[in-house]
C-alpha positions as a printed NumPy array, in Angstrom:
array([[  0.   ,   0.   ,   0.   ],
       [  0.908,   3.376,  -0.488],
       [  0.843,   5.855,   2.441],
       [  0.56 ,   9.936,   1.707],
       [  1.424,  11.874,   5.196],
       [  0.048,  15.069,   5.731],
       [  0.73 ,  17.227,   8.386],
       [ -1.888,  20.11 ,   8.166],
       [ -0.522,  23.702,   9.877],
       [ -2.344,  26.657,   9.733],
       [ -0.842,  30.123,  11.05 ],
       [ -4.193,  31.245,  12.858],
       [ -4.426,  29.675,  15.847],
       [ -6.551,  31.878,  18.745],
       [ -3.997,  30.338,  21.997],
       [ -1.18 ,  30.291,  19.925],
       [ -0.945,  32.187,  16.274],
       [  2.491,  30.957,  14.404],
       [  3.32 ,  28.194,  16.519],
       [  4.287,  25.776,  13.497],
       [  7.1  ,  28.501,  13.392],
       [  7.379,  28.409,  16.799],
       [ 10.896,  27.323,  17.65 ],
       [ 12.003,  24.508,  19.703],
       [ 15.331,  23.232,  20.235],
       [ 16.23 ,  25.617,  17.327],
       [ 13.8  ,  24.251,  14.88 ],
       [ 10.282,  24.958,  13.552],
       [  7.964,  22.665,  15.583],
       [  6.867,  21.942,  12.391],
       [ 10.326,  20.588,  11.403],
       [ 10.165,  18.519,  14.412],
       [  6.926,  16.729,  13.462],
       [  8.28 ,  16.364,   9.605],
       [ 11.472,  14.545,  10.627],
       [  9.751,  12.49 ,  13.135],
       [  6.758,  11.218,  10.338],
       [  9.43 ,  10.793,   7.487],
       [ 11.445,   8.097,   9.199],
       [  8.102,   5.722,   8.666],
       [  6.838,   7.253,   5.286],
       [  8.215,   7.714,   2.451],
       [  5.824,  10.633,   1.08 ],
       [  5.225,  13.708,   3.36 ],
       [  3.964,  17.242,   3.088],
       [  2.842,  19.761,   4.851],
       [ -0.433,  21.47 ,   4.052],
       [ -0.773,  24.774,   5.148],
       [ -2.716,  28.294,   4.531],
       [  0.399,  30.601,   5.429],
       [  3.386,  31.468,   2.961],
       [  5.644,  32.024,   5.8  ],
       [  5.403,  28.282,   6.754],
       [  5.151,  27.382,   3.149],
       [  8.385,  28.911,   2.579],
       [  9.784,  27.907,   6.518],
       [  8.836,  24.044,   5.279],
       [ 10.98 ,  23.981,   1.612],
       [ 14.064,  25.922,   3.59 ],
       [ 14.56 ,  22.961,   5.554],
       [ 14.241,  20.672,   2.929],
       [ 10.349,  19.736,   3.362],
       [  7.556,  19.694,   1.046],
       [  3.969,  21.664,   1.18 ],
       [  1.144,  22.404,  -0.549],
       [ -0.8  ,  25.859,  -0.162],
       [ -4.447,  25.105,   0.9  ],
       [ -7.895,  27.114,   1.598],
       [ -7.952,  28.994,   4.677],
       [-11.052,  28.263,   5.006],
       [-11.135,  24.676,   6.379],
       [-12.748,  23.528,   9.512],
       [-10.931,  20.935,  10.338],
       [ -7.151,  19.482,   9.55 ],
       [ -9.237,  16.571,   7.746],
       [-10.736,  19.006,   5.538],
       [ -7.211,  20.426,   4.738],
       [ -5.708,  16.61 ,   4.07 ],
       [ -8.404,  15.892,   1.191],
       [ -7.337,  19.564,  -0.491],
       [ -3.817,  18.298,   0.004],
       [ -4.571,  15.447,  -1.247],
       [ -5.94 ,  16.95 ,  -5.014],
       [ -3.296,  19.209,  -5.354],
       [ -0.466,  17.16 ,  -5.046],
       [ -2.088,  14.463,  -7.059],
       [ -2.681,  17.375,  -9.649],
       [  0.749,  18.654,  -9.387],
       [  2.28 ,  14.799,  -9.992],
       [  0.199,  14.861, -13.177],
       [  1.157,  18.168, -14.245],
       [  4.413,  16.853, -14.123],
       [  3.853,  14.32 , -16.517],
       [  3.545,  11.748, -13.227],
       [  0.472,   9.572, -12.673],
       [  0.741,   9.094,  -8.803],
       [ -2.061,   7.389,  -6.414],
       [ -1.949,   6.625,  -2.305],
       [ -4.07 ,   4.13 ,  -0.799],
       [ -4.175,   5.809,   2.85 ],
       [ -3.838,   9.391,   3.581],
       [ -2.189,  10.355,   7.51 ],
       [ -2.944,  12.748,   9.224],
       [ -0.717,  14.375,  11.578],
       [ -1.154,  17.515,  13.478],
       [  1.509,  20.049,  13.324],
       [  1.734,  20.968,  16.684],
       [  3.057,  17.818,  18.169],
       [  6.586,  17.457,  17.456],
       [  7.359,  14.122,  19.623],
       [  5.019,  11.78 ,  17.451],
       [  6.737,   8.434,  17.716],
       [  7.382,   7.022,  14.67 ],
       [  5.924,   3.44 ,  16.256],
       [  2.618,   5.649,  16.377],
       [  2.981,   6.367,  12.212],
       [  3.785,   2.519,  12.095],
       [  0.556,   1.501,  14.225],
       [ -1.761,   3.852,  12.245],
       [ -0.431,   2.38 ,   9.047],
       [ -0.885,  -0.992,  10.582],
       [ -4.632,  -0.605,  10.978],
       [ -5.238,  -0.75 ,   7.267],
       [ -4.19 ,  -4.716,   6.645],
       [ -7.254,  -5.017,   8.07 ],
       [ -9.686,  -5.048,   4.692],
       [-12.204,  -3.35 ,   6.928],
       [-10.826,  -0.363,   7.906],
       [-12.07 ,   2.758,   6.553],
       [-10.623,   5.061,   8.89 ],
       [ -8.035,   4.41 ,  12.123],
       [ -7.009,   6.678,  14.925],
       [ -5.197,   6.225,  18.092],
       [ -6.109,   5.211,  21.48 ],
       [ -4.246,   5.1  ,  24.951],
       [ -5.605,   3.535,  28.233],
       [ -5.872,   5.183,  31.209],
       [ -3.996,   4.248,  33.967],
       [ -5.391,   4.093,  37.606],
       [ -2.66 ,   6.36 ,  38.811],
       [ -4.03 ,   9.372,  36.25 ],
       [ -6.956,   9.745,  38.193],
       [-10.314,  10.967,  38.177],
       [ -9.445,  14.951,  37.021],
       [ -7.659,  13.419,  33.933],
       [-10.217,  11.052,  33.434],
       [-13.181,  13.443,  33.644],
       [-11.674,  16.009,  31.182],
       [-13.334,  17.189,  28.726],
       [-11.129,  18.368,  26.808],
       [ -9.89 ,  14.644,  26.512],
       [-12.107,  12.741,  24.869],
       [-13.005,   9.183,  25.465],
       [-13.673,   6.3  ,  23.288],
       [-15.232,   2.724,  23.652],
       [-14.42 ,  -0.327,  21.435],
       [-15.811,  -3.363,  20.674],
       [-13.753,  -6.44 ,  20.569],
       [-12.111,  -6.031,  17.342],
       [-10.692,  -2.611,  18.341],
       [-13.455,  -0.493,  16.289],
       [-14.73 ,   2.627,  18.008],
       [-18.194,   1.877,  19.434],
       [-18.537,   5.61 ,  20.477],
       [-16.599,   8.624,  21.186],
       [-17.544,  11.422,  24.44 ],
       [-16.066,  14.229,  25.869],
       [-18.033,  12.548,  28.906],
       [-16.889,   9.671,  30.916],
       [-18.544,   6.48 ,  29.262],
       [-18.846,   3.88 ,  30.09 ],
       [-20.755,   4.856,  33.419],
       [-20.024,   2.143,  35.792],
       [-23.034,   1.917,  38.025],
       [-22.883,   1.362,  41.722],
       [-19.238,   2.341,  42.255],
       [-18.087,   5.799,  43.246],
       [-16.366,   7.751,  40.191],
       [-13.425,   7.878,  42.332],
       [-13.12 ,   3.833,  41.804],
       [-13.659,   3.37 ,  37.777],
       [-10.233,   3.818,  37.056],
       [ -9.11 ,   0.761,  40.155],
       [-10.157,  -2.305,  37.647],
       [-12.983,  -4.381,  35.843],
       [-12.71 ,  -1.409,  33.043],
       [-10.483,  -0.857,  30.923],
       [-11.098,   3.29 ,  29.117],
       [ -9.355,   4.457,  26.655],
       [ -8.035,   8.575,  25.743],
       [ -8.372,   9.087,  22.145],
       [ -5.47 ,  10.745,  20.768],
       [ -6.74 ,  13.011,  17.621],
       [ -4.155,  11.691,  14.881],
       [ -6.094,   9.909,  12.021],
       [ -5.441,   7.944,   8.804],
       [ -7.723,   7.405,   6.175],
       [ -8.116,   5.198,   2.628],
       [ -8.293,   7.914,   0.193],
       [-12.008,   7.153,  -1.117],
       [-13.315,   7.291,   2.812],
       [-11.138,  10.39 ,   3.039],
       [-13.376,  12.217,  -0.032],
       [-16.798,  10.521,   1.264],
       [-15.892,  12.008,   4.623],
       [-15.559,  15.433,   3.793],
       [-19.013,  15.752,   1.792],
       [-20.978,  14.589,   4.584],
       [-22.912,  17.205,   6.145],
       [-22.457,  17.775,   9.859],
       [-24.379,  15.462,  12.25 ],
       [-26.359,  15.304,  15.461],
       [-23.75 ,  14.164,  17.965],
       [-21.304,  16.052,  16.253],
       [-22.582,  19.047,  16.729],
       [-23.347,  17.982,  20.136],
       [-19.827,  17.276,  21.332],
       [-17.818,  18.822,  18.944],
       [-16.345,  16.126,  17.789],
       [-16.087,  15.461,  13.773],
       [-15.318,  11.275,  13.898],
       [-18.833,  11.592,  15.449],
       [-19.892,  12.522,  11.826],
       [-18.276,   9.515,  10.488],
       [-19.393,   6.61 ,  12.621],
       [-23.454,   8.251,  12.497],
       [-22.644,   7.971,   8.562],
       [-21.786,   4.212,   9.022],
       [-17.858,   4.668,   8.7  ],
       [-15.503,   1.665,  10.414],
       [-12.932,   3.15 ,  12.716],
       [ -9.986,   1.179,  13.778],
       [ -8.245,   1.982,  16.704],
       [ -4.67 ,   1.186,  17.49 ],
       [ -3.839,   1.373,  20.887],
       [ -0.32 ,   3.49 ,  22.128],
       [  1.056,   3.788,  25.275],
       [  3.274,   6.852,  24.443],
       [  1.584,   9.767,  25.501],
       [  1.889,  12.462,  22.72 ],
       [  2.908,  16.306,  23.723],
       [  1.177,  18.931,  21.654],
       [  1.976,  22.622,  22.139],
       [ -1.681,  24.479,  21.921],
       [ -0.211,  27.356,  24.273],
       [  2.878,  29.232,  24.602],
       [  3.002,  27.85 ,  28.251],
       [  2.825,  23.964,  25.895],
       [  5.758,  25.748,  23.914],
       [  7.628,  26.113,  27.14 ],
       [  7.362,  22.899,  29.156],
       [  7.764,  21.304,  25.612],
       [ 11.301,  22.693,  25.921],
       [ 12.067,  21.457,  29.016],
       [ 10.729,  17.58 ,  27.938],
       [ 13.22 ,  17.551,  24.695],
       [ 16.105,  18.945,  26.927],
       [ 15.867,  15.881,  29.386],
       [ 14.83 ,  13.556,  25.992],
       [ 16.542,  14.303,  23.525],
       [ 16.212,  12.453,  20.155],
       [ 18.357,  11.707,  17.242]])
């Protein structure tokens, strides 16, 4: 199979404007994440809506596309990507095609490349239409990390597809105290937002108008499972870093000081 990575990074961001450009270590975050994706696949761009990181991505030896500012989402930004580098390849005389498009936010630069590799991994599965990430909480996180909401949770079935996603603690387990559900019995799982996509779910996906529960929890793989889409999940025990805040940018710093990486 073929694999396309995208790494979708827009300059307007309302905690953070720039931070692609944002340096750390004395590189471009989004350098960081670019390295980091391109030791699993072989094709990478970034898609982005500013020509400052346009140009920021060739200097370093990278390659982007220019996309609509307009997007909603970063999936919205990977199918542009998608048509314009397929159109530039056969501009050039090169008929080009990927079987799965990846999607990997530019704001966190200490993606493990095992995390590419698991994505990736989802699609030998015939089944998969769509596969995302997933790491278990641990009793020691506790109930404030649990209870989040700005850390969505996700339930699968036995095969590892997402049953349902919440920014709400599901499942609820009934006649213990929510201090206890993370002590045993359950096993739940933090989504972590990076997706990967076959290239025809990736265009059906991005007509589809905006749903119910979507709307209701602002989440978009809502959208895609009320549509009838299959997510895999793959599950990761690396807990990814992104940098929303300048405050992120800071303690990001600090973690690639005391781990460095090659």
């Amino acid at each position: 199979m073929k694999y396309l990575g995208i790494i979708p990074a827009r300059f307007a961001s309302t905690r953070f404007p720039g931070k692609p450009l944002a340096l750390l270590g004395g590189k471009p975050v989004v350098q960081h994440v670019y390295e980091r994706v391109s030791e699993v696949l072989e094709s990478v761009w970034v898609a982005t809506d500013d020509e400052a990181i346009f140009q920021t991505v060739e200097a370093f030896g990278g390659r982007a596309v220019m996309t609509s500012a307009a997007h909603r989402s970063g999936t919205d930004r990977c199918r542009e990507a998608l048509e314009r580098i397929l159109a530039s390849c056969a501009g050039k005389g090169r008929e080009e095609t990927f079987d799965v498009v990846v999607n990997i936010q530019g704001d966190e630069p200490f993606i493990a490349p095992g995390q590419v590799r698991a994505l990736a991994g989802c699609f030998a599965d015939p089944q998969t239409e769509i596969a995302t990430l997933v790491k278990p909480f641990r009793p020691e996180d506790g109930w404030a990390a649990l209870s989040n909401p700005n850390s969505p949770k996700v339930v699968l079935d036995r095969a590892g597809y997402a049953l349902c996603f919440s920014r709400s603690v599901i499942p609820y387990r009934r006649g213990k105290e929510p201090q206890e559900w993370l002590a045993g019995g359950h096993t739940y799982y933090k989504h972590i937002g990076i997706y990967a996509y076959r290239a025809d779910a990736l265009r059906r996906i991005t007509e589809l108008e905006q749903s119910p529960l979507e709307l209701a929890e602002s989440l978009e793989q809502l959208r895609w499972l009320e549509n009838g889409f299959c997510i895999k999940t793959a599950v990761t025990e690396v807990e990814t870093i992104g940098i929303d805040t300048p405050e992120d940018l800071a303690r990001a710093e600090q973690f690639l000081q005391s781990h460095p990486w090659r």
